[in-house]
C-alpha positions as CSV (number, residue, x, y, z in Angstrom):
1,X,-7.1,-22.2,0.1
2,X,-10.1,-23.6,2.4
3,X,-13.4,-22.5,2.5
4,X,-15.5,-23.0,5.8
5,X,-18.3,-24.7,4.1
6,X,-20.2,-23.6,7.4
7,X,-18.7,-19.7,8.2
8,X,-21.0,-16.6,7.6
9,X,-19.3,-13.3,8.4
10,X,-21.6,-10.5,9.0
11,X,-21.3,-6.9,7.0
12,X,-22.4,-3.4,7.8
13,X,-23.3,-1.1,5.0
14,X,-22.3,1.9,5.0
15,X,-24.0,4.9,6.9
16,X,-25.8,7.4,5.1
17,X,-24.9,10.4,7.3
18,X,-21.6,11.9,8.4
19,X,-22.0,14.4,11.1
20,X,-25.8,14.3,10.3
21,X,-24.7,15.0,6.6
22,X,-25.3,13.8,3.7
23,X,-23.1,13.4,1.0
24,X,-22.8,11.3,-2.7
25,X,-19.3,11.8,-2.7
26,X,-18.6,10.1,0.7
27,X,-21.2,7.5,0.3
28,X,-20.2,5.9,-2.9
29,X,-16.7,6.4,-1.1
30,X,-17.9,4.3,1.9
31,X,-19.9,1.8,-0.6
32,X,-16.4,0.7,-2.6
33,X,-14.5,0.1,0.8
34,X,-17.6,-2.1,1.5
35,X,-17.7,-3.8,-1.9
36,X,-13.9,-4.6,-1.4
37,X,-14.5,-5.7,2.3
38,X,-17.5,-8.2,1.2
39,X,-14.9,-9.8,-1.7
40,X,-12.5,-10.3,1.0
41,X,-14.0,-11.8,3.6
42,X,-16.2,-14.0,0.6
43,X,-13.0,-15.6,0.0
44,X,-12.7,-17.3,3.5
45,X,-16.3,-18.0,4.2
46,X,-19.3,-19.6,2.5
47,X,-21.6,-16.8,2.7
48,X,-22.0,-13.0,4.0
49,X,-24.9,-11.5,5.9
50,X,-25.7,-7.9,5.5
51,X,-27.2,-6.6,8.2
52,X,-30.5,-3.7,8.2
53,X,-30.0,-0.1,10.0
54,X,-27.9,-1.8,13.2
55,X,-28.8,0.4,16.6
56,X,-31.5,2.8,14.1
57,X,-28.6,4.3,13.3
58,X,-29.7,5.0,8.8
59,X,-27.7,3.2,6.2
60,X,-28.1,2.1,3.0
61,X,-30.5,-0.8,2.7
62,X,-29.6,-4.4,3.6
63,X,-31.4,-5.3,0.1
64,X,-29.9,-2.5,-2.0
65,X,-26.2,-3.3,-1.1
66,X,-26.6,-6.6,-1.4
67,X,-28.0,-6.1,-5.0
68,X,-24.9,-4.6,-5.2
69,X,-22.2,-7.0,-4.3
70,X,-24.8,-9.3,-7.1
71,X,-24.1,-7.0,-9.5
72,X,-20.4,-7.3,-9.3
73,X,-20.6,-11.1,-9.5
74,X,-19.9,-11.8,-6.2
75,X,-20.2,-15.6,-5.9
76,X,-21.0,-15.9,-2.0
77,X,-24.1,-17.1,-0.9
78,X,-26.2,-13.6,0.7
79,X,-28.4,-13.1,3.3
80,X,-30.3,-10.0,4.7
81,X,-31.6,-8.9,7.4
82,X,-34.9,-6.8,7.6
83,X,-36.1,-4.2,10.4
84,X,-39.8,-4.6,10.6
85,X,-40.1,-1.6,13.1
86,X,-39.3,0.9,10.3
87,X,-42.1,-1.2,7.9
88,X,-45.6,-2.2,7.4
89,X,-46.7,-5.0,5.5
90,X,-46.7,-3.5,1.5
91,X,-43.3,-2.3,2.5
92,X,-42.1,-5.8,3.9
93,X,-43.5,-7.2,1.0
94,X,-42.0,-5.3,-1.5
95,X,-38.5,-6.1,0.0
96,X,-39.2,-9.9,0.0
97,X,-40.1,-9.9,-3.5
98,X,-36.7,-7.8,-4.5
99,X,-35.1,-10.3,-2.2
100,X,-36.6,-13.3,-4.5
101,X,-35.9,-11.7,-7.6
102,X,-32.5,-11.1,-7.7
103,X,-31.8,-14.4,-5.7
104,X,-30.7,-13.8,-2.0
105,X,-31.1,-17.1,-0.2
106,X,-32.7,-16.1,3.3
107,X,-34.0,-12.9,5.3
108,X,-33.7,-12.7,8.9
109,X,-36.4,-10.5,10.3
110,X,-36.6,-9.0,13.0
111,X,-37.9,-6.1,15.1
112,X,-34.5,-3.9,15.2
113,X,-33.4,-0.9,17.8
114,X,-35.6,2.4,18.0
115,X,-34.7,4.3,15.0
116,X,-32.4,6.9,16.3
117,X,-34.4,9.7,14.2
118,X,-38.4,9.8,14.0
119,X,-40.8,7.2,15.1
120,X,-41.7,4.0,14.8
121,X,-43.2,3.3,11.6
122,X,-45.2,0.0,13.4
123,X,-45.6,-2.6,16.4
124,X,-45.5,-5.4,13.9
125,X,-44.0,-8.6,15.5
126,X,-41.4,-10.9,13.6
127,X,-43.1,-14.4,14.2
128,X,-46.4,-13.0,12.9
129,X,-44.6,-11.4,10.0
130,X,-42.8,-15.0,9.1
131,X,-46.5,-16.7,9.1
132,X,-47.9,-14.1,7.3
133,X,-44.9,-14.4,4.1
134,X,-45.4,-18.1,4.5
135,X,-49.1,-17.6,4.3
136,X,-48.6,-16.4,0.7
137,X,-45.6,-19.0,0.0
138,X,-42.9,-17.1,0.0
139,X,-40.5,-19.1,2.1
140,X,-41.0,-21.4,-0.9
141,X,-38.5,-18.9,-2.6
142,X,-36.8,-17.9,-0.1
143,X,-35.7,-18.9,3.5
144,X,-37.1,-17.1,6.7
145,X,-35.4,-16.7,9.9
146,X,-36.3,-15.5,13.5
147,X,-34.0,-14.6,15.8
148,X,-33.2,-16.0,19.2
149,X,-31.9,-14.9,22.7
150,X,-28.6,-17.1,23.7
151,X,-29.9,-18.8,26.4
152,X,-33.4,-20.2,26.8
153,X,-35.3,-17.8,29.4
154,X,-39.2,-18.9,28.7
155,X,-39.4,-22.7,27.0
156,X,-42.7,-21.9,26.2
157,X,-42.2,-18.8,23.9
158,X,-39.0,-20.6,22.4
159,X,-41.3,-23.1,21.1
160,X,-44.0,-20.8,19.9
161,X,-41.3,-19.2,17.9
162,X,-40.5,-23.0,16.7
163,X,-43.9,-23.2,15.9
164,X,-44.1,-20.6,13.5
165,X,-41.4,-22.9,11.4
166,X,-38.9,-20.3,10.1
167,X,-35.7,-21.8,8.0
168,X,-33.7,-21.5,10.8
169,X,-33.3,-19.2,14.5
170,X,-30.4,-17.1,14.5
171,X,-29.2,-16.2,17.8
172,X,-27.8,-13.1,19.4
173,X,-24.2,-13.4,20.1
174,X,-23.2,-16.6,22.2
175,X,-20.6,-17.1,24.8
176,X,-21.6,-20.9,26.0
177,X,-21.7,-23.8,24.1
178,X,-23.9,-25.5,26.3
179,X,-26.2,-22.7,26.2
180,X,-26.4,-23.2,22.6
181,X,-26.4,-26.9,22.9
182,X,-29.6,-26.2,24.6
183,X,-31.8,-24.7,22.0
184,X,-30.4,-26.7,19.5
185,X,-31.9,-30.1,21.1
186,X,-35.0,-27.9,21.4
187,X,-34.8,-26.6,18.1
188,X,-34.2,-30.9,16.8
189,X,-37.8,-32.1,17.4
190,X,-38.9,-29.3,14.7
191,X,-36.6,-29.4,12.5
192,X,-35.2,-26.1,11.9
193,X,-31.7,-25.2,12.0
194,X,-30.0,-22.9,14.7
195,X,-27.5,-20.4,13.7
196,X,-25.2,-19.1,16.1
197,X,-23.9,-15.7,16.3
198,X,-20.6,-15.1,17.5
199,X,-18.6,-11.8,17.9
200,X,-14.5,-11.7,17.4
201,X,-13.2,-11.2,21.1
202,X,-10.7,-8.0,20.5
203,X,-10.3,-5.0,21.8
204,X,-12.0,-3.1,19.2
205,X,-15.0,-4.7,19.6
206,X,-15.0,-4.8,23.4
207,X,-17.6,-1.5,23.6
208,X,-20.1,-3.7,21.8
209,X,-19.8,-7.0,23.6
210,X,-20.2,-4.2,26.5
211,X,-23.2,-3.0,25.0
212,X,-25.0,-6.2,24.9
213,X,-23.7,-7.3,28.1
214,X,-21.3,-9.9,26.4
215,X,-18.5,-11.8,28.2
216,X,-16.7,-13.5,26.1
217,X,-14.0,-14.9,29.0
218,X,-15.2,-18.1,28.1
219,X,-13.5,-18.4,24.6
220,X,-11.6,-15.4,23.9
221,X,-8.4,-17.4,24.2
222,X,-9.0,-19.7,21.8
223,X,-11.5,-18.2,19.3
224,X,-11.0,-21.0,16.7
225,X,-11.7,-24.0,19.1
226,X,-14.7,-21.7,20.5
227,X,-16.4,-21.3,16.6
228,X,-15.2,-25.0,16.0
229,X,-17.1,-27.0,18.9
230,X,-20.3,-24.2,18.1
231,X,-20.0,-25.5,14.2
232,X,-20.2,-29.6,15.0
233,X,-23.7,-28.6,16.4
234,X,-25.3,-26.4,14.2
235,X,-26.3,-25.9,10.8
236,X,-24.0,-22.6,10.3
237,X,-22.3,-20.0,12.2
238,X,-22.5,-16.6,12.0
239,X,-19.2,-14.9,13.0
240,X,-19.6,-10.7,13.7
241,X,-16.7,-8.0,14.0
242,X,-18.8,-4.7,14.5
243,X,-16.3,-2.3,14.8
244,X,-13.2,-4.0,13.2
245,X,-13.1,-5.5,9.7
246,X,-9.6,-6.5,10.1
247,X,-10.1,-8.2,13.3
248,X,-13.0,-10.7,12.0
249,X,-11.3,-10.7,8.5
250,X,-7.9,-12.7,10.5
251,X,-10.6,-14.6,12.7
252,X,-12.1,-16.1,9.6
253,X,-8.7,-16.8,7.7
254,X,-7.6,-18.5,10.5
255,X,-11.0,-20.8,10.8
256,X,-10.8,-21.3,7.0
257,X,-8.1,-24.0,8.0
258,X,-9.7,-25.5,10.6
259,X,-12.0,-29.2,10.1
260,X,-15.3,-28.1,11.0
C-alpha cells in the first residue's frame, strides 16, 4: 500500500453537546468513532489535522484529541489548529507548550467563527500572535502557520502576512490551480511553504462548499488529477470532507496510488 508522502486529511472532533446536552456516555461514544476514523484515514495519508471548534460550534479541544490519537500510538504526523478568538495570550500559551510537549509538529492559528454561545473572549490577531510565540522561540519547537484566502485580493497584506515568517500559509479551500499557483510564486521569495486546502466534491459536502461560496465545477470530475497538479506545486495538501468521512476516506485511497 502507498502512502501520499504529501496528503493531509483534516479531522473534526467530536461535539460536546447533543441537543444542547451534555453527556459522558455519548462523548466517549463519539471520541472512539473518531479514534477509529483518524487510524483509517492515517493509513492513506502522511499526516492528520485536527481542527479547533469549526463554525463556534464547542468540541473537544484540537490539542486534547490529538493527545489522544498520541496516546494510542498513532504513527501519523499531527497537526492542530488553534482559535485565538476564544483565547488570550496565557491561554495561547499554555496550548503551545502542551502542543510542544507531547510532540505535535505544527499549529495553525487562526481567528475562527463567532462562538455560537457567549462572547468573544478577545480581538487578538493571528499574525501578531505568530510574532509574538516566535518572539519567545517557540516556532523553534514547533511549526507556525497562518492561514490564507484562495486567491490574492490585497498583494500588500499577503506579504505582510509573509513577513511575519510562519512555517507555512494554509489556505481556505481552493478551486483553481492558478489561483494557487499565484501565491505560491509570491509565497517563493520568502520561503515559506503554501498548503492548500481542498474539500472532496460530493454531495454530502455540497451545503459546505455552499457555505463558503465554493464551486468546485472546476475539478469535481476528476478529483485525483485536481489534488495531483495542486501537489507538484506545493509543499503539502490538505484534503477536507466536513460532513462525510466516507467520502474523503475513498478520495484519499484513491490519491494514495497516484505519483504526486
Amino acid at each position: 500500500m502507498l502512502v501520499a508522502s504529501k496528503l493531509l486529511f483534516e479531522l473534526n472532533p467530536p461535539k460536546l453537546f447533543e441537543r444542547n446536552l451534555f453527556s459522558t456516555t455519548l462523548l466517549n461514544a463519539q471520541l472512539e468513532v473518531f479514534v477509529t476514523r483518524a487510524t483509517s484515514a492515517a493509513q492513506y495519508v502522511s499526516g492528520l489535522h485536527i481542527t479547533d471548534s469549526v463554525l463556534g460550534i464547542p468540541r473537544v479541544s484540537s490539542i486534547n484529541a490529538a493527545s489522544i490519537l498520541k496516546n494510542i500510538g498513532l504513527k501519523a504526523s499531527l497537526t492542530c489548529s488553534l482559535r485565538i478568538s476564544d483565547r488570550n495570550m496565557i491561554t495561547i500559551f499554555q496550548f503551545l507548550s502542551e502542543a510542544v510537549r507531547i510532540g505535535i509538529k505544527g499549529i495553525l492559528v487562526l481567528t475562527g467563527d463567532p462562538p455560537c454561545c457567549g462572547p468573544l473572549c478577545s480581538k487578538l490577531k493571528a499574525s501578531e500572535i505568530v510574532r509574538t510565540l516566535s518572539s519567545y522561540h517557540i516556532n523553534n519547537e514547533i511549526e507556525l502557520y497562518l492561514s490564507s484566502p484562495t486567491k490574492i485580493i490585497s498583494k500588500v497584506s499577503l506579504e505582510r502576512k509573509l513577513g511575519v515568517k510562519p512555517s507555512a500559509l494554509v489556505t481556505q479551500s481552493i478551486s483553481s490551480i492558478s489561483d494557487l499557483r499565484k501565491i505560491a510564486d509570491l509565497a517563493t521569495p520568502f520561503g515559506i511553504n503554501i498548503i492548500p486546502c481542498i474539500m472532496c466534491p460530493s454531495t454530502k459536502n455540497m451545503p459546505s462548499a455552499n457555505k463558503i461560496g465554493l464551486d468546485w465545477s472546476s475539478y469535481a470530475e476528476n478529483p485525483l488529477e485536481f489534488v495531483a497538479r495542486a501537489a507538484r506545486l506545493v509543499h503539502k495538501v490538505l484534503l477536507t470532507s466536513p460532513n462525510s468521512f466516507h467520502d474523503g476516506l475513498n478520495l484519499i485511497k484513491n490519491l494514495s496510488e497516484v505519483d504526486l
